[in-house]
C-alpha positions as CSV (number, residue, x, y, z in Angstrom):
1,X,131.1,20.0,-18.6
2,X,129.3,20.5,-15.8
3,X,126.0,17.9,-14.8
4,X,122.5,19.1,-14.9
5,X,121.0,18.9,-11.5
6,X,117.9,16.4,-11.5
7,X,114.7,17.7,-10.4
8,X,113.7,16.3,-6.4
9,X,110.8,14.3,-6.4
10,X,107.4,16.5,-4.3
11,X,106.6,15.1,-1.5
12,X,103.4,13.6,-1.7
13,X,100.6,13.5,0.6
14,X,100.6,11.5,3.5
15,X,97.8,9.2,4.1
16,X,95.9,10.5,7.4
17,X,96.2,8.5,10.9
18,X,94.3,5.5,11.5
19,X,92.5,6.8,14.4
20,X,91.4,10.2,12.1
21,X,89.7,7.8,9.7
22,X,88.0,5.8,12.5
23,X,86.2,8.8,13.6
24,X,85.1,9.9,10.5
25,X,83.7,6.4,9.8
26,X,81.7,7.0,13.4
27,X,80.9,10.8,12.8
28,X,79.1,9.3,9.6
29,X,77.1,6.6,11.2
30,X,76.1,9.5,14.1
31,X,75.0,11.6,11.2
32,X,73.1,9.1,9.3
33,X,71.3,7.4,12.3
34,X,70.1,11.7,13.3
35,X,68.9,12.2,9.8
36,X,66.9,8.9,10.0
37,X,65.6,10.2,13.4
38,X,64.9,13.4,12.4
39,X,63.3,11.8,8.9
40,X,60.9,9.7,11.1
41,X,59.3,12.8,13.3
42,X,58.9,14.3,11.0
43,X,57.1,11.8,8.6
44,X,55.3,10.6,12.1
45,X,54.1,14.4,12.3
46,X,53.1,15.2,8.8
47,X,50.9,11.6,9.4
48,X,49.2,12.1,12.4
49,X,48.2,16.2,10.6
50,X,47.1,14.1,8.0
51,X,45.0,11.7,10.2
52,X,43.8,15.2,12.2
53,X,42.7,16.6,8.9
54,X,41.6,13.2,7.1
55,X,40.0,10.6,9.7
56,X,39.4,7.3,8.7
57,X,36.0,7.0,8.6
58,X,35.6,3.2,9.0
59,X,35.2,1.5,12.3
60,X,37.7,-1.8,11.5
61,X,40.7,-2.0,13.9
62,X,44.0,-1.1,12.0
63,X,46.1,-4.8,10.7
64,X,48.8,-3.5,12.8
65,X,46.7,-3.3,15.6
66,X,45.0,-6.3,15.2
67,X,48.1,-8.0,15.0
68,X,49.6,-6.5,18.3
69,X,46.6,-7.3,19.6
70,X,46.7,-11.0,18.9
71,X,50.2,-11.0,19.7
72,X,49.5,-9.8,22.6
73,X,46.9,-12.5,23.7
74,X,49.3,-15.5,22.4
75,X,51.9,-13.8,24.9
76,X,49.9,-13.5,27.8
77,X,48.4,-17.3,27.4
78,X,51.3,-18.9,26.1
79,X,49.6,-20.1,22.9
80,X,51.6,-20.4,19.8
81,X,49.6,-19.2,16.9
82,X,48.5,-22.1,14.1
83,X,48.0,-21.0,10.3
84,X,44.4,-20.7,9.7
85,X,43.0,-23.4,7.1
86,X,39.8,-22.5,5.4
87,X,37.6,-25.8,6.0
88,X,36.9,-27.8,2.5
89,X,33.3,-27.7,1.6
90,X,31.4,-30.8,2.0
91,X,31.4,-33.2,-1.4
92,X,27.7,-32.7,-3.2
93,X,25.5,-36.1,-3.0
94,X,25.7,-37.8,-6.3
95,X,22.3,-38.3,-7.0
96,X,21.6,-42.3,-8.6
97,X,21.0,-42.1,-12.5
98,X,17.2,-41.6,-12.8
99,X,15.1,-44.3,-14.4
100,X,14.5,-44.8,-17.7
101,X,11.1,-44.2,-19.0
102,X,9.4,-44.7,-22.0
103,X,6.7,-42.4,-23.5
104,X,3.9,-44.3,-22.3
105,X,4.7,-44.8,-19.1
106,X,5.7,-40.8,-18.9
107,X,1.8,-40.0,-20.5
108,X,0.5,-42.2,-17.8
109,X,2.9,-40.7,-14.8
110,X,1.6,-37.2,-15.9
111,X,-2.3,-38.4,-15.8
112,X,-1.7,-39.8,-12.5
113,X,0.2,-36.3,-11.5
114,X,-2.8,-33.9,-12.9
115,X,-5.4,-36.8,-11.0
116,X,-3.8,-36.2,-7.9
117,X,-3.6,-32.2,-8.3
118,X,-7.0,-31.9,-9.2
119,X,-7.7,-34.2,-5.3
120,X,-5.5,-31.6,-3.9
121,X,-7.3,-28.5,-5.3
122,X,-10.8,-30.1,-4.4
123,X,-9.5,-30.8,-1.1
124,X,-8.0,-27.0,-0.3
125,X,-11.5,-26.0,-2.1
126,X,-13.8,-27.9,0.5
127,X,-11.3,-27.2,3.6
128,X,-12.1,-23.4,2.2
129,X,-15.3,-23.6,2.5
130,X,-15.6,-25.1,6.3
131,X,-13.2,-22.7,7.2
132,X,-16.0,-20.6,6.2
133,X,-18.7,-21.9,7.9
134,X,-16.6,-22.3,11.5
135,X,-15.6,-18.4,10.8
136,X,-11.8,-19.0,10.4
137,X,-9.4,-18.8,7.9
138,X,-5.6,-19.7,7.5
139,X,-5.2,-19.3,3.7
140,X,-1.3,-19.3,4.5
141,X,-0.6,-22.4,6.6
142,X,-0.1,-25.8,5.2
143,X,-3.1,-27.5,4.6
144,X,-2.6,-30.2,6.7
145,X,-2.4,-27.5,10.1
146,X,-5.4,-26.0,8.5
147,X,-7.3,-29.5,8.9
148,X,-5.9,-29.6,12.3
149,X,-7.0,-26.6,13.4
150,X,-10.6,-27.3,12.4
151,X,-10.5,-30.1,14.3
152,X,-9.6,-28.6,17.0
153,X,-12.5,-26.0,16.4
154,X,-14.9,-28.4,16.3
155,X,-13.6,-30.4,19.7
156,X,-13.5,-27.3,21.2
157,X,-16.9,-26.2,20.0
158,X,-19.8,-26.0,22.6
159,X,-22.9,-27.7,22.1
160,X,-25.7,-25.8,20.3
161,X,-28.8,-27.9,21.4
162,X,-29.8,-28.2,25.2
163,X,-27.8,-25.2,26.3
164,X,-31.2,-22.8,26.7
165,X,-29.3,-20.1,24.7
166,X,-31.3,-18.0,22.1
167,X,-28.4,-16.8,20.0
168,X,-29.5,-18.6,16.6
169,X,-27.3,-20.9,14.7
170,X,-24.9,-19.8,12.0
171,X,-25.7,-21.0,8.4
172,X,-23.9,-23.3,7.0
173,X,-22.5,-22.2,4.1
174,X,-22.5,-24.8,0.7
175,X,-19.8,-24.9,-1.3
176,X,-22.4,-26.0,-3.7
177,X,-23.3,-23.3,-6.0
178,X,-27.2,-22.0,-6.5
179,X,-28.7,-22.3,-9.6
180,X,-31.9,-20.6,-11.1
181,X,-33.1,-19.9,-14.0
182,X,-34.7,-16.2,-14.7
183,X,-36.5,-16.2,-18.2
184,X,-33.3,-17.2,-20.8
185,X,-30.9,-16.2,-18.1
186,X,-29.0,-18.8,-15.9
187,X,-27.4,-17.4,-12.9
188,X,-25.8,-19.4,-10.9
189,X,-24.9,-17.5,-7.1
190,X,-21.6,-18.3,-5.1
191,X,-21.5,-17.0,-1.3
192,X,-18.8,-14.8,-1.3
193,X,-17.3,-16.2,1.8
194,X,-16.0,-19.1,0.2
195,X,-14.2,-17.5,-2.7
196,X,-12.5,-14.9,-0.4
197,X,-11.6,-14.3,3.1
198,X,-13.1,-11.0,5.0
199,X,-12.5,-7.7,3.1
200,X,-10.2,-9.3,0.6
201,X,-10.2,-9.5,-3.4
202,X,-8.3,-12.4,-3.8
203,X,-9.2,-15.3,-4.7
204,X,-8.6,-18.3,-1.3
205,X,-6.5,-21.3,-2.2
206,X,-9.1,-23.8,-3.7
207,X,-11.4,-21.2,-4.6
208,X,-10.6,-22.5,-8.4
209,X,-12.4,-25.5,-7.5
210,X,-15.6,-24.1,-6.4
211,X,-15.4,-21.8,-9.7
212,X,-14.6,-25.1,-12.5
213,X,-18.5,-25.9,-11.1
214,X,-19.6,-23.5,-14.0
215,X,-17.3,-23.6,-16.8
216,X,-19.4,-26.5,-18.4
217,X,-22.7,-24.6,-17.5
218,X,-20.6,-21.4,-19.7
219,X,-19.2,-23.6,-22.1
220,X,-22.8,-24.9,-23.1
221,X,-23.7,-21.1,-24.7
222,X,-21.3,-20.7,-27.0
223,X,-20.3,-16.9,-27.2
224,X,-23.0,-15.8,-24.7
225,X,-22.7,-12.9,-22.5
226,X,-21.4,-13.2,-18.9
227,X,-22.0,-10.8,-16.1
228,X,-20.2,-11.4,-13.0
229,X,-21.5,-9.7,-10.4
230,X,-20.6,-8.6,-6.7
231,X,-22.9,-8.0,-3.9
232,X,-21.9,-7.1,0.0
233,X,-23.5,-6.8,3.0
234,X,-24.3,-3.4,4.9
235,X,-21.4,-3.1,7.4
236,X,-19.2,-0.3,6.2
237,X,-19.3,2.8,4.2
238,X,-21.1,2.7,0.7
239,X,-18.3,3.8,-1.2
240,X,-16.3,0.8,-0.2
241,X,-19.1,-1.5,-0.5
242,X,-18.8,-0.6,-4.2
243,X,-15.3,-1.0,-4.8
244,X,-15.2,-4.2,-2.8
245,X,-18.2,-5.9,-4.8
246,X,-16.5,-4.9,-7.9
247,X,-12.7,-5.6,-7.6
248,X,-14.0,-9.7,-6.3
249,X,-16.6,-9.7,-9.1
250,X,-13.0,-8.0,-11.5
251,X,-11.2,-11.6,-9.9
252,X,-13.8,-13.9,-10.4
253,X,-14.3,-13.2,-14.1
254,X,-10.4,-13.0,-14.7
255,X,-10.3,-16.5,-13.9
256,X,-13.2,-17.6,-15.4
257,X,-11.9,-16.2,-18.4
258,X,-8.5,-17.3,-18.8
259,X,-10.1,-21.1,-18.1
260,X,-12.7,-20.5,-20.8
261,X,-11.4,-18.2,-23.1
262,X,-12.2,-14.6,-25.2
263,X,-15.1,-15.9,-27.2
264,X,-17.6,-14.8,-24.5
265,X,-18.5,-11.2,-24.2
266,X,-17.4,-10.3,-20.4
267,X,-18.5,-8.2,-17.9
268,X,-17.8,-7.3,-14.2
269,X,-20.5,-5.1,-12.0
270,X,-19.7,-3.8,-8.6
271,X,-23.5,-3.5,-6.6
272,X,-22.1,-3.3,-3.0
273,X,-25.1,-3.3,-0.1
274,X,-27.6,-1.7,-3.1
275,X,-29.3,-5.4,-4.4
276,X,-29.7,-7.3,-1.1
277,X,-32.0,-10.6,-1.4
278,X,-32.6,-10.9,2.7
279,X,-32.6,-8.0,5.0
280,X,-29.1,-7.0,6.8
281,X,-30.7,-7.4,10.4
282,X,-28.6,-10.3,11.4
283,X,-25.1,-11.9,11.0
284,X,-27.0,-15.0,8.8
285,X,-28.5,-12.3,6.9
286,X,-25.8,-10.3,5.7
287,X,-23.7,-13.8,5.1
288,X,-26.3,-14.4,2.8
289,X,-26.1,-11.1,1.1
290,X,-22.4,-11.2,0.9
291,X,-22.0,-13.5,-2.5
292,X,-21.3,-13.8,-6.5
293,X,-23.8,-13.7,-9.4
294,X,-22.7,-15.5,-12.4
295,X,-25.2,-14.2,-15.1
296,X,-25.2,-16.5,-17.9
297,X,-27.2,-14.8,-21.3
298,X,-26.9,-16.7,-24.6
């Protein structure tokens, strides 16, 4: 018998050289660190089209920037930057545990409160109406620079007897109101400027004061009819004459009204320069003319 010949092993692949395999590894490094080259030009590119085509509108330095920037500066001084520690707010005052009062004593803090308001608002009335008579007016300041500044008026003020001028005096004006009875009419006259400063409508700070003289004369006619009434001088046109006597005469009875009440039968007239009681030939004459008519008519 004769033996079958065995089959010869193929030969199989030899693994390639250790230097072949080293430059592959470096050929792919080369090739990656290209694309990553070529990947950032063109994404550096397609962003500064973009910024060509989109600008940032706002004016704030990039982060980047500002923190080369800062960088920068530390560099240059030698200053090593600290974190940043927002500062604590301050602790609030604890305020001492307020008194204890009883009801009494809370009725008799809140007389003494509405005593001492009602000083205030005859003092800012009566300050109001020497303003007026010295010609100045500072509605707005604190009422103890408005005192100050009429002192300093009347220091300043030169002497109106002796002088051998002609120029008469000013009037005085009265915070006082007139009253005068015209058959079974009271009216009782304010001068206008006391209640409101020159060309104005609203009513000067104390002003409520001068205007609480009447509410008892009111309150005595029950339900009567009151006519408030506004009267200017001659200076300006006619026209606004009119709508200034009426808008002040439109204040005045607004407050009279809400301190009284509805049960009256109301009314506001506007006469401007049409009714004066004196001649408008002089400065004292037309402050005369310029005032308030409360009309009182049971």
């Amino acid at each position: 018998m004769t033996k079958s010949a065995k089959p010869r092993p193929s030969p199989s692949a030899s693994p390639p050289p250790r230097r072949f395999r080293g430059l592959l590894f470096l050929g792919g490094i080369v090739f990656n660190l290209l694309l990553l080259g070529v990947g950032s030009s063109i994404a550096w590119l397609v962003g500064m089209a973009v910024a060509q085509v989109y600008p940032n509108s706002s004016n704030q330095v990039p982060l980047t920037q500002q923190l080369l920037n800062q960088a920068q500066n530390w560099g240059s001084q030698g200053i090593v930057p600290q974190p940043v520690v927002s500062p604590s707010p301050p602790p609030k005052p604890i305020s001492a545990p307020s008194q204890r009062l009883t009801d009494p004593q809370r009725q008799q803090l809140r007389v003494q409160l509405q005593q001492l308001q009602g000083q205030l608002n005859t003092l800012m009335g009566r300050t109001a109406a020497l303003e007026s008579q010295l010609g100045a007016s500072s509605p707005t300041e604190p009422l103890e620079e408005r005192l100050q500044i009429l002192e300093q008026q009347l220091a300043s003020a030169p002497p109106t007897s002796g002088s051998g001028s002609n120029k008469p005096a000013s009037v005085a004006i009265s915070a006082t109101p007139e009253r005068r009875q015209s058959s079974n009419t009271l009216v009782v006259t304010f001068p206008s400027d006391v209640l409101f400063d020159v060309g104005s409508t609203i009513l000067r700070p104390g002003a409520n004061v001068i205007l609480d003289t009447i509410i008892a004369d009111i309150k005595t006619y029950k339900g009567s009819a009151v006519r408030v009434i506004g009267h200017t001088d001659n200076q300006g046109s006619p026209q606004q004459n009119l709508d200034l006597s009426f808008s002040r005469a439109e204040a005045v009875m607004k407050y009279l009204s809400e301190a009284i009440g509805t049960e009256y039968h109301w009314a506001a007239i506007g006469y401007g320069a049409n009714r004066p009681t004196v001649d408008n030939n002089s400065e004292n004459n037309r402050q005369l003319n310029r005032r308030i008519e409360v009309a009182i008519t049971p």
